[in-house]
C-alpha positions as semicolon CSV with decimal commas, in nm:
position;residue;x (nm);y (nm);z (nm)
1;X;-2,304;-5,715;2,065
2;X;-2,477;-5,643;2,390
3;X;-2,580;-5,418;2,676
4;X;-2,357;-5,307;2,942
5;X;-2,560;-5,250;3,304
6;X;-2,452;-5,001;3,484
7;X;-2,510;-4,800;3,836
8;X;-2,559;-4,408;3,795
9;X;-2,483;-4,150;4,082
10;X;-2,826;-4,141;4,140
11;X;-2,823;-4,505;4,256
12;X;-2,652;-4,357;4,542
13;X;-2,851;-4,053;4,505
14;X;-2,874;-4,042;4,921
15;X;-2,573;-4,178;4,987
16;X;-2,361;-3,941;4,793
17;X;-2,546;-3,659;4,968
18;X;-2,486;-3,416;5,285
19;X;-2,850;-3,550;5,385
20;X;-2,658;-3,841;5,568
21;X;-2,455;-3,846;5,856
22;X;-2,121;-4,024;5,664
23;X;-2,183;-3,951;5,289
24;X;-1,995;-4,179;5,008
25;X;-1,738;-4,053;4,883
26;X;-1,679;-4,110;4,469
27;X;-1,409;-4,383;4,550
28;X;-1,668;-4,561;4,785
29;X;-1,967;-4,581;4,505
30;X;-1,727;-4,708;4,263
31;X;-1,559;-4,971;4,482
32;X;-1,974;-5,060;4,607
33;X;-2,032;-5,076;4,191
34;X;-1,800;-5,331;4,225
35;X;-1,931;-5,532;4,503
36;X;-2,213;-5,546;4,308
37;X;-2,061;-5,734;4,026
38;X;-2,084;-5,429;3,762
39;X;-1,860;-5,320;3,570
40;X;-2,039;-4,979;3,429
41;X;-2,052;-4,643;3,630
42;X;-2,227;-4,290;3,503
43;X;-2,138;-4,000;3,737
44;X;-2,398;-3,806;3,650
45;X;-2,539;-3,417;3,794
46;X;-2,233;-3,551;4,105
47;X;-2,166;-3,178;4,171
48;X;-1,815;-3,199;4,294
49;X;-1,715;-3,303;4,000
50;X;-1,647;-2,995;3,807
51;X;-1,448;-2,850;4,066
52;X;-1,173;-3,152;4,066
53;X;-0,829;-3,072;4,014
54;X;-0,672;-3,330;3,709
55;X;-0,502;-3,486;3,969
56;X;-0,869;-3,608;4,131
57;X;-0,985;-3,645;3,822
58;X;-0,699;-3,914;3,724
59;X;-0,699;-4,059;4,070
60;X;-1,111;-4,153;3,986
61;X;-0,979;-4,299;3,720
62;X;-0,759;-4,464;3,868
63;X;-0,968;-4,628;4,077
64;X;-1,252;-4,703;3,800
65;X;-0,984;-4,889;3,620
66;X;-0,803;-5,087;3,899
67;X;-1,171;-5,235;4,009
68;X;-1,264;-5,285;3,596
69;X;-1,515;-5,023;3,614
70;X;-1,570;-4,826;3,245
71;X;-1,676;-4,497;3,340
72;X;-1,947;-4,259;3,176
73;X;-2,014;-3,885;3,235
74;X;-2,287;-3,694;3,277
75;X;-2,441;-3,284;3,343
76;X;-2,665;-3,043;3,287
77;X;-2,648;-2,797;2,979
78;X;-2,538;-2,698;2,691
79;X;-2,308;-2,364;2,666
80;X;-2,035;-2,426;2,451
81;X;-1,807;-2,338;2,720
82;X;-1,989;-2,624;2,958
83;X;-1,992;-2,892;2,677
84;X;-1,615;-2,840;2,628
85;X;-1,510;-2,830;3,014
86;X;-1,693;-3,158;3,016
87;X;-1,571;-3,308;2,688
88;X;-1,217;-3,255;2,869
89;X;-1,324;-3,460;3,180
90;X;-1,451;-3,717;2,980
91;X;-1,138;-3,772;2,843
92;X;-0,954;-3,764;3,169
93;X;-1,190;-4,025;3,309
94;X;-1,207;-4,253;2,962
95;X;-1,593;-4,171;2,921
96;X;-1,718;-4,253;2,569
97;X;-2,016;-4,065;2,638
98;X;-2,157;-3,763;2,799
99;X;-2,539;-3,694;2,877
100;X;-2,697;-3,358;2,937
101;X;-3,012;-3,162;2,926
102;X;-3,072;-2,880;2,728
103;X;-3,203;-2,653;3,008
104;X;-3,019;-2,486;3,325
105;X;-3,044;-2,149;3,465
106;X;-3,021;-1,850;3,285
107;X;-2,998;-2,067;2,928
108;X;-3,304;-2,240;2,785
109;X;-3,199;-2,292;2,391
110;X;-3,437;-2,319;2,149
111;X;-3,427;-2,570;1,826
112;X;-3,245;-2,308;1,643
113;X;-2,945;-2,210;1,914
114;X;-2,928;-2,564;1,973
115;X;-2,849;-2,676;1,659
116;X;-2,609;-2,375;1,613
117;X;-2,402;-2,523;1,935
118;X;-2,393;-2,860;1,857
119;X;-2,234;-2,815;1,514
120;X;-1,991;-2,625;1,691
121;X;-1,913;-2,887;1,949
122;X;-1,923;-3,165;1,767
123;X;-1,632;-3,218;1,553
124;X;-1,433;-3,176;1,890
125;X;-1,608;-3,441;2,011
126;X;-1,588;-3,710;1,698
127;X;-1,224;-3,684;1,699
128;X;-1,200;-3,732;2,080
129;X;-1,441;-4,052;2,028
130;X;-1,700;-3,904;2,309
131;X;-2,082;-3,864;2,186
132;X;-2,333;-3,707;2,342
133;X;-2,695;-3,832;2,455
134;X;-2,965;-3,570;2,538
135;X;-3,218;-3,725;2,792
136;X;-3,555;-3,693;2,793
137;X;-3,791;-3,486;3,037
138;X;-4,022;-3,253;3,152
139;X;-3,835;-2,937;3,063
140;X;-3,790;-2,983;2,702
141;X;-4,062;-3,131;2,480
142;X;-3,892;-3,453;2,318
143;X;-4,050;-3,321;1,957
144;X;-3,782;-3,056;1,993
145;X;-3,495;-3,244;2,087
146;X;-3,565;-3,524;1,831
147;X;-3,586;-3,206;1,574
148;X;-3,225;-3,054;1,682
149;X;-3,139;-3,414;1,643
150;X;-3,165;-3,453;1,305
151;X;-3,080;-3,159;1,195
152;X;-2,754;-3,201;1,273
153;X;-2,759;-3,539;1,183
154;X;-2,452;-3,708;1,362
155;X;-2,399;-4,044;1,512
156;X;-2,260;-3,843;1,769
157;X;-2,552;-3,674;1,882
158;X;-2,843;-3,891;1,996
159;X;-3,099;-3,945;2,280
160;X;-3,051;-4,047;2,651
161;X;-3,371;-4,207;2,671
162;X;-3,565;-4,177;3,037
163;X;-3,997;-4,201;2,968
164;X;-4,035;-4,193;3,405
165;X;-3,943;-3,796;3,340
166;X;-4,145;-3,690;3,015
167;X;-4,506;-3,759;3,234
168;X;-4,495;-3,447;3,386
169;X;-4,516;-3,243;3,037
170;X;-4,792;-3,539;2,984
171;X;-4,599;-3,681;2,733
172;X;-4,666;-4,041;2,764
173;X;-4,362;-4,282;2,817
174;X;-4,529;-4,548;2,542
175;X;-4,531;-4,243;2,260
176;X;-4,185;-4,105;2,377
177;X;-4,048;-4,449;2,316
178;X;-4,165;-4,485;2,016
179;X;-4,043;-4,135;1,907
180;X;-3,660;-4,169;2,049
181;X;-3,610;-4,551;1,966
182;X;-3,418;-4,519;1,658
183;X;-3,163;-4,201;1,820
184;X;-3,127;-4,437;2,181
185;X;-2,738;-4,401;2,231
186;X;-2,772;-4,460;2,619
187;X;-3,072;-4,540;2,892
188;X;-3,188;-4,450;3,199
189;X;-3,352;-4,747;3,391
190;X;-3,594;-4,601;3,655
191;X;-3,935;-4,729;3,766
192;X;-4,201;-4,494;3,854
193;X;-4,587;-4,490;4,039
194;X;-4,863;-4,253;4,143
195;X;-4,992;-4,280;4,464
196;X;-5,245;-4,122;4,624
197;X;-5,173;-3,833;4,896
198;X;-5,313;-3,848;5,225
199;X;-5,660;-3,713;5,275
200;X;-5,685;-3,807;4,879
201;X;-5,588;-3,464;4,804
202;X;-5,381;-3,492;4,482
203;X;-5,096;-3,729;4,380
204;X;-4,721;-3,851;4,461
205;X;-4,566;-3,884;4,135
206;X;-4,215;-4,065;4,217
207;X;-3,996;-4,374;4,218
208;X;-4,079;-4,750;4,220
209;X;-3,898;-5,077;4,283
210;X;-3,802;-5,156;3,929
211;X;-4,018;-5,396;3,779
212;X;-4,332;-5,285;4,039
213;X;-4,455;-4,945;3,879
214;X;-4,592;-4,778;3,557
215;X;-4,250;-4,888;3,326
216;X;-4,308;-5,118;3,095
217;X;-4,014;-5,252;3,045
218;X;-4,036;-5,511;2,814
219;X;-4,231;-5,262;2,548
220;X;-3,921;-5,004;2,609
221;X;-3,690;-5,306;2,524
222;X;-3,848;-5,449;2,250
223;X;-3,849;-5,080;2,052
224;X;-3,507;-4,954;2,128
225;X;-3,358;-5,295;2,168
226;X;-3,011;-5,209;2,380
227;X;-2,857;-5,553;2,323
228;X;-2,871;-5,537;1,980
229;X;-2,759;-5,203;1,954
230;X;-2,551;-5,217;2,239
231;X;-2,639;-4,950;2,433
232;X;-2,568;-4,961;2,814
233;X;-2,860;-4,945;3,058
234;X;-2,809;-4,734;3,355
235;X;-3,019;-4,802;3,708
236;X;-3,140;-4,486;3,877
237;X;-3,383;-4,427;4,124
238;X;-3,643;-4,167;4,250
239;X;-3,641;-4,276;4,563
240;X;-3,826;-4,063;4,840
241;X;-3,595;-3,961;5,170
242;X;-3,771;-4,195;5,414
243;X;-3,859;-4,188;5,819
244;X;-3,467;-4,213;5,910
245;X;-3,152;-4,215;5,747
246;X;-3,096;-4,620;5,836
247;X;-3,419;-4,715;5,601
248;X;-3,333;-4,434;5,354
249;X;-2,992;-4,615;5,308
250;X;-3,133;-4,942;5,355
251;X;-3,424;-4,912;5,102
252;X;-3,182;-4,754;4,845
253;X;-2,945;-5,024;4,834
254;X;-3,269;-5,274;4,806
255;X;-3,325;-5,091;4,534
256;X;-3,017;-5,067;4,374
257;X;-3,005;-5,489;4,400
258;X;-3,354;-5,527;4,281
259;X;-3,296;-5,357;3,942
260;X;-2,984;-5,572;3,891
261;X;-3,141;-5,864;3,929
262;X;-3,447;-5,760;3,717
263;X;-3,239;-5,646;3,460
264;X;-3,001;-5,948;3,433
265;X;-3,298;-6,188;3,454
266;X;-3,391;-5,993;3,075
């Protein structure tokens, strides 16, 4: 058994983004995934996306599998209607697992409708071999997730685990851990720091050079234990738009490299 690493969207957060002059397309990220020696891709929250025809869909597929790239998928959500439009793109794309968040405008489920939805979903889901992990953060209060969690009470339902977003509900990243370990189906690997604004007015609460901020990743490893369980670790970033679009790039792409080398030194 062991842990797959893999690059997110949001590796290429900037780069995938009309805030640069030439943006990446999908095709480019994957075929820079593979530059990079990894073999693991999430698109995750990549808004175009849901508007592919089949034909785009299959031809990112395509491309995933002629570089040796496994794809996973991931949005925003939980409607019914939303869970099954993405169940079907999983499937087009091979993705054995989709991640979402309960919240997204207009629809904030409590335990109760929650539950209700994913006992719809599910057995949909089981028999096309897809599960879905619920991520942690700010929105939500991880209590209530874990609680919708086992109420179902399906090996296809578990816990996208991310502690960087949970601080801002003051939920500490040590205690979330510890809570979510035993439902970890997939991870979000993002460091994180506070630093002081200017003036010393306040805090910046964002990103980190993994393996330089507040994550402690060792602890995070040790509870939920990904190569044992083999559950694939996915680098993200909250990397701040910087003075110009040539260090923005530049700096994300250091980034990117720094977190697989800190992870494969692990």
């Amino acid at each position: 058994m062991s842990s797959t690493i893999g690059l997110s969207s949001y590796a290429f957060f900037w780069q995938l983004s009309d805030a640069v002059s030439a943006p990446l397309s999908i095709h480019d990220a994957l075929a820079r995934t593979a530059d990079l020696g990894v073999e693991l891709f999430q698109i995750c929250d990549y808004a175009p996306l849901e508007h592919m025809s089949d034909d785009e869909l299959a031809a990112v597929r395509s491309t995933a599998d002629s570089l040796g790239i496994t794809l996973e998928l991931g949005t925003k959500g939980i409607r019914p209607e939303h869970l099954r439009k993405f169940l079907y793109i999983a499937r087009i794309l091979g993705s054995e697992l989709l991640r979402t968040m309960f919240n997204v405008p207009g629809h904030a489920p409590d335990a109760d409708e929650a539950t209700a939805i994913f006992t719809e979903v599910l057995p949909a889901f089981e028999a096309a071999g897809v599960r879905i992990a619920v991520e942690t953060y700010e929105q939500v209060p991880t209590a209530r997730i874990l609680d919708v969690i086992r109420r179902v009470d399906s090996p296809y339902l578990g816990i996208c685990s991310d502690p960087a977003n949970t601080v801002a509900a003051l939920e500490m990243p040590r205690e979330v851990i510890d809570a979510v370990a035993p439902y970890v189906l997939n991870m979000h690997i993002k460091d994180f720091a506070f630093s002081r604004k200017e003036g010393w007015v306040g805090f910046t609460y964002s990103g980190a050079p993994l393996g330089e901020g507040l994550l402690d990743y060792d602890y995070m490893a040790g509870k939920i234990q990904p190569s044992q369980r083999s559950i694939n670790q996915i680098v993200e970033h909250w990397l701040p738009w910087q003075d110009s679009e040539a260090e923005t790039i530049r700096l994300e792409n250091q980034w990117t490299q720094q977190s697989l080398e800190f992870l494969r030194s692990k």
